[in-house]
C-alpha positions as a Python dict, from the first residue, in 0.01 Angstrom:
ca = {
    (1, 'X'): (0, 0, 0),
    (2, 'X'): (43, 305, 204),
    (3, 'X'): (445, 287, 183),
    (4, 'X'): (397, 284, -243),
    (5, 'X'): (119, 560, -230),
    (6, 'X'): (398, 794, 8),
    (7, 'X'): (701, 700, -215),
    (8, 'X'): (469, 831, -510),
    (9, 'X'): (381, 1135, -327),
    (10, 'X'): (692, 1205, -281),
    (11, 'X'): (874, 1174, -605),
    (12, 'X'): (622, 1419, -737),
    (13, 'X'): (716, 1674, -521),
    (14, 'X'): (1015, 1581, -619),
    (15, 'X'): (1014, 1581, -961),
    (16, 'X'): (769, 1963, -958),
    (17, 'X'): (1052, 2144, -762),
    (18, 'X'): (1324, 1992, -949),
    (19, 'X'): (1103, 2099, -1301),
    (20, 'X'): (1013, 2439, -1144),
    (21, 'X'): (1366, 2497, -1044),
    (22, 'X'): (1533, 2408, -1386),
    (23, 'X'): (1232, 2594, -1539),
    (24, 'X'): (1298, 2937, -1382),
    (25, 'X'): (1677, 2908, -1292),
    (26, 'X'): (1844, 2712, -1532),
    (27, 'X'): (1583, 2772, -1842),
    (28, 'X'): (1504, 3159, -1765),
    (29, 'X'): (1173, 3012, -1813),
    (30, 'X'): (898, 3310, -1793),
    (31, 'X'): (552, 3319, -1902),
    (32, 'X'): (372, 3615, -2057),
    (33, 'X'): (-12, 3624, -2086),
    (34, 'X'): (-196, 3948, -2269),
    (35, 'X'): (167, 4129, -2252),
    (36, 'X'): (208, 4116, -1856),
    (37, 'X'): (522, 3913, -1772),
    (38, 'X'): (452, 3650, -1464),
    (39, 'X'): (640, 3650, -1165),
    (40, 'X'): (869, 3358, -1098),
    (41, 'X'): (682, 3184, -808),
    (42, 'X'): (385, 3167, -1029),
    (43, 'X'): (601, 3019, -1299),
    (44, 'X'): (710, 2748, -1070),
    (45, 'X'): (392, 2707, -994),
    (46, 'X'): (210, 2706, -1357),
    (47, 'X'): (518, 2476, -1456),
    (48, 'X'): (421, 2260, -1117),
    (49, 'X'): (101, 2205, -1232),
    (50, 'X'): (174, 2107, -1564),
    (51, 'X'): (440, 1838, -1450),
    (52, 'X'): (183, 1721, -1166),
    (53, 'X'): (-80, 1682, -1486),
    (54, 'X'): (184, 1448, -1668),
    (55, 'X'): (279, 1270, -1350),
    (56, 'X'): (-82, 1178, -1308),
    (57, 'X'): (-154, 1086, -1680),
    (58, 'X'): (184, 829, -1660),
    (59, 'X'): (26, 702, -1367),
    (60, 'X'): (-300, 636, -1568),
    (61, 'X'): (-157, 523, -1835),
    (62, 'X'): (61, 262, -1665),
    (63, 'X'): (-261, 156, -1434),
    (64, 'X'): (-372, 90, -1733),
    (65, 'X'): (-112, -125, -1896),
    (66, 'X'): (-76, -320, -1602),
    (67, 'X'): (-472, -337, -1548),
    (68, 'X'): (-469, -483, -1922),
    (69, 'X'): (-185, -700, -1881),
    (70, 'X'): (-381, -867, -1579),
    (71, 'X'): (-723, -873, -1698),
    (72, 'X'): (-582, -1065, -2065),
    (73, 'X'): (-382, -1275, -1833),
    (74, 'X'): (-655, -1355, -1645),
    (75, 'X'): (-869, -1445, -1922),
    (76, 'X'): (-683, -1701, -2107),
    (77, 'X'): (-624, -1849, -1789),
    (78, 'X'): (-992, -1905, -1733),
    (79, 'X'): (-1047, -1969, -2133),
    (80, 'X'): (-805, -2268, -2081),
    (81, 'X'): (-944, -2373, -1763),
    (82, 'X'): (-1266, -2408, -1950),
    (83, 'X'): (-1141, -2514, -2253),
    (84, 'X'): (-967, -2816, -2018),
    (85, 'X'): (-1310, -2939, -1875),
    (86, 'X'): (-1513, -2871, -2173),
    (87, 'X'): (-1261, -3136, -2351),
    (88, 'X'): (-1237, -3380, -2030),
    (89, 'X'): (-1563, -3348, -1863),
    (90, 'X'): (-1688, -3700, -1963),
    (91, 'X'): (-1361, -3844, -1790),
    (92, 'X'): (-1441, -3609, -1512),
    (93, 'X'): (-1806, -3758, -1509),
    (94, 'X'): (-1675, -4172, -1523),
    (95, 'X'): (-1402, -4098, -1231),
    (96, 'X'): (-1703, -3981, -1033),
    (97, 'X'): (-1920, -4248, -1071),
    (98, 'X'): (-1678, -4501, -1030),
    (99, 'X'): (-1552, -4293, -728),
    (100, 'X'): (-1894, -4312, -536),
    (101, 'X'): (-1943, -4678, -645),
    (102, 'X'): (-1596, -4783, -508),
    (103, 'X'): (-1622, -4571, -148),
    (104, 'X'): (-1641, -4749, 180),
    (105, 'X'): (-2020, -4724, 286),
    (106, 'X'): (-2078, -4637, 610),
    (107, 'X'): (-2214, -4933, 880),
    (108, 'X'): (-2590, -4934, 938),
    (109, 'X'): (-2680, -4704, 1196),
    (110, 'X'): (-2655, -4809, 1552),
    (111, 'X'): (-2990, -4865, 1720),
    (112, 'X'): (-3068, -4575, 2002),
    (113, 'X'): (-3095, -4693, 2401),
    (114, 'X'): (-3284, -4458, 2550),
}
């Protein structure tokens, strides 16, 4: 659990510096809010942020896939567990009868010497 939650950690600081880099070296990414030009660290950064955002709504999103997956797995299991003994409880019911009608019976108890 621990090794999966570090390997994600660290593909999103992968992935931010990689998107950061591209954004201001390759792109000439710059942003410009009420006509003042931001410097390039906080353009990594604002560009950091918005990757770290869509890294956390793909992980979300595919917690949630996988949490649907399992919980529609797990109910038709259970619907055709109880679909199975709502069709064969009577046979269920006759093999226990005959079961405690057929067992060995235990030996009358042993009278105590005190």
């Amino acid at each position: 659990m621990f090794k999966n939650l570090l390997l994600a950690v660290l593909i999103a600081i992968v992935l931010t510096y990689s998107v950061g880099l591209i954004a201001s070296q390759w792109l000439d990414l710059r942003v410009q809010i009420d006509q003042h030009w931001i410097e390039p660290f906080m353009t990594i950064l604002i560009v950091t942020f918005v990757v770290a955002l869509l890294v956390i709504v793909g992980f979300v999103v595919a917690i949630s896939v996988i949490g649907a997956i399992v919980f529609a797995v797990c109910a038709g299991v259970i619907g055709i567990f109880v679909a199975g003994l709502g069709a064969f409880w009577p046979i269920l019911l006759f093999a226990l009868i005959v079961y405690y009608l057929v067992k060995d019976k235990t030996s009358a108890p042993q009278p105590r010497h005190y």
